[in-house]
N, C-alpha and C positions, 0 to 999 in steps of 0.2 A: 545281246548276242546276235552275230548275222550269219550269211551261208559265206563260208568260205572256199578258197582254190585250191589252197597249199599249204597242208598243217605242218608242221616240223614241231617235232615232242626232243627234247632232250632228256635222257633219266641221267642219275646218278645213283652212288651207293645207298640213300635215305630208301628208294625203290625196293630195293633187294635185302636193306636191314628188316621190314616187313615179313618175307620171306626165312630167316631166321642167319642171314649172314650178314657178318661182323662189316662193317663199314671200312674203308680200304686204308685207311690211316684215323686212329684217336689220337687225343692230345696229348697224347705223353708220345707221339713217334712209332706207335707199333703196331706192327699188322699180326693178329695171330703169331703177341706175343713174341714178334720176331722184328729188329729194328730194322726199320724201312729202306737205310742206310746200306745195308746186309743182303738182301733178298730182291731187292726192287730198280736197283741203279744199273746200266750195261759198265761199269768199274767193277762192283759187285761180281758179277758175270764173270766177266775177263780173269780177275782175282782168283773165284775160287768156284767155276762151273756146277763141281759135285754138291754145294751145300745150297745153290739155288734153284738146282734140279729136285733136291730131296723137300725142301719149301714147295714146289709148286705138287710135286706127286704127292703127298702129305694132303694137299690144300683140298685135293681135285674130289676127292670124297663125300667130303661137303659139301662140295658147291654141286657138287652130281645128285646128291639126295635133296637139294634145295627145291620146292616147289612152287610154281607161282601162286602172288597172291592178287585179292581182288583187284589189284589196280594193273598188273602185267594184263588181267583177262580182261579188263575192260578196253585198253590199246588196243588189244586185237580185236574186238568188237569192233571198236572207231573206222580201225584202218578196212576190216571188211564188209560195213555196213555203209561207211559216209562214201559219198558220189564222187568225191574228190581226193587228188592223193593223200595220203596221210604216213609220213616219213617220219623213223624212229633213229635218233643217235642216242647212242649210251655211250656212257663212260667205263660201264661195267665189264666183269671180264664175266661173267655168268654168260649163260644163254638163257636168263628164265624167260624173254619175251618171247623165243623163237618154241620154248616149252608151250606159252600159253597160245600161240598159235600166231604171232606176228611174223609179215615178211618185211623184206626193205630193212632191215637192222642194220646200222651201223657201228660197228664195234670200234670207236675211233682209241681204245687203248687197249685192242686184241680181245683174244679169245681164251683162257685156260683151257679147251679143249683142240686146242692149236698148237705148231710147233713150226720153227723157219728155220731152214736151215740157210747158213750164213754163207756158205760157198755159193749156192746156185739161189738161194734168193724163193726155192721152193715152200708152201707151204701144206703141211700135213695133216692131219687127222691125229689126235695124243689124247684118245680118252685114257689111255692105258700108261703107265709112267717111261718119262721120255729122261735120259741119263748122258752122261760122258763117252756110252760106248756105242749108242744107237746110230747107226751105219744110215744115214740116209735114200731113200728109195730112188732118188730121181739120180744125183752125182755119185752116189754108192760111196762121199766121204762121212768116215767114221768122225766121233766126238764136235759135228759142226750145229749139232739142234740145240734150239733156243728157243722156249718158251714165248709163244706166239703173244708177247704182253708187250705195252709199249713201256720201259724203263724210262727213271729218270735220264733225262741228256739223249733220249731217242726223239723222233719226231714221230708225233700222232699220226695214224691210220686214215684213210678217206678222206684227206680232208678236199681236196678239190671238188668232191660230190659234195660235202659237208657247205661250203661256200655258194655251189651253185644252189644248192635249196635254200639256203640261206636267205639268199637274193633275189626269190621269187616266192618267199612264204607272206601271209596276210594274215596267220594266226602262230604265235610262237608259246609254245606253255615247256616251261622248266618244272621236270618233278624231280625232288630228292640229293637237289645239290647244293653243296655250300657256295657256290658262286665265288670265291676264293682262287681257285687253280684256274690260268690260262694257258691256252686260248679258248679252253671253254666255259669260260664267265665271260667271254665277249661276245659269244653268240647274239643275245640277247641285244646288245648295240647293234650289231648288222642287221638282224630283223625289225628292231626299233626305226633304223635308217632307211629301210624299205616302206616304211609304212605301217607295219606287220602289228596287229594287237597282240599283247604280252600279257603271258599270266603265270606266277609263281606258285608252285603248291610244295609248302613246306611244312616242320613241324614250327619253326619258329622266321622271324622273317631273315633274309639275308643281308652281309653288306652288300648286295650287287641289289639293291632293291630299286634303286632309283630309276632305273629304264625297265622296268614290270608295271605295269598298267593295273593290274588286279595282282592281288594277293589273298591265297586260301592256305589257313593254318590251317592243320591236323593230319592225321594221319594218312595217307596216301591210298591207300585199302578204302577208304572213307570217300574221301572227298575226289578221289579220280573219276570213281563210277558214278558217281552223283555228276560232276559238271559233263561225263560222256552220253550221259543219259540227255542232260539238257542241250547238248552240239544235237543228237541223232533225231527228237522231238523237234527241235526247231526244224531241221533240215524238211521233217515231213509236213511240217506248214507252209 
């Protein structure tokens, strides 16, 4: 292990299954029980507004009372203790990193405590449930808010800042994602093409394994705070 310039961490939903939420899609298609098809697509949306609005205000409860666990606290450790930047993209729509005390988060598929509205392009504040009739603050048009999430058939959040770190990180660590869904199971090739030492923490390995340089099975609560402890030790050697 060496001192590095430029970490780039990617979480996905393995992170926040810890925490006690349900992981964004299982294998039968359903999110919370509801099919992904349904809730998750901007077709969905356009379709039938009211019944993807009542999904996410439904949702928000849970994900509100969610608490970070050991591995969100230890990210924020990293990023406030190591000398050098230390940048967070999730995939997640939580906020449990910015709970545990992380800055620099990159929400590259939104926010569920967000909301956009589709006229003016504005984005809001929605801890409170956001519907068909909610009059926007900024263009004062009614029924234009949209759950600050990126759907299917949308294009992902940040991603130009997502690229530029990309392309100037020398340590890249995936926690909690299936490496499955692009473009962020490509990450890990742009980093690998920089140079960037790769490291997977999973419960089991992925098929994106092949450009990870290290691989740590188990639990995430586990094994994050153990390898964060060994980046911050080194660092003071």
């Amino acid at each position: 292990m060496q001192k590095y310039h430029n970490i780039v961490i990617l979480t996905g939903a393995g992170i926040s299954a810890e925490s006690g939420l349900a992981t964004f899609r299982s294998s039968n298609g359903l999110w919370n029980n509801h099919p992904v098809d349904k809730v998750a697509t901007i077709e969905a949306f356009e379709q039938n507004p009211a019944y993807v609005h009542d999904f996410y205000n439904e949702l928000k409860p849970e994900v509100f009372k969610a608490r970070p666990n050991a591995a969100h606290i230890a990210l924020a450790k990293l990023q406030k203790k190591y000398p050098s930047p230390v940048s967070i993209i999730t995939q997640n729509v939580d906020t449990l990193h910015e709970k545990a005390g992380s800055t620099h988060v990159l929400h590259i598929h939104g926010q569920i405590d967000q909301a956009v509205c589709l006229n003016c392009g504005k984005i809001i504040s929605a801890t409170s449930d956001i519907d068909t009739e909610t009059i926007c603050p900024f263009c004062q048009t009614m029924g234009m808010m949209k759950p600050n999430i990126v759907f299917f058939g949308e294009n992902l959040l940040c991603m130009d800042e997502v690229d530029i770190l990309l392309q100037h990180c020398d340590l890249f660590i995936s926690i909690g994602t299936s490496g499955v869904v692009f473009p962020a199971a490509s990450f890990v090739q742009t980093a690998k093409s920089v140079g960037a030492q790769t490291y997977e923490f999973n419960l089991e390995p992925t098929s994106n394994n092949f450009y990870f340089d290290h691989h740590i099975m188990g639990q995430a609560g586990i094994t994050v705070p153990e390898f964060v402890e060994k980046l911050l030790a080194q660092e003071e050697n």
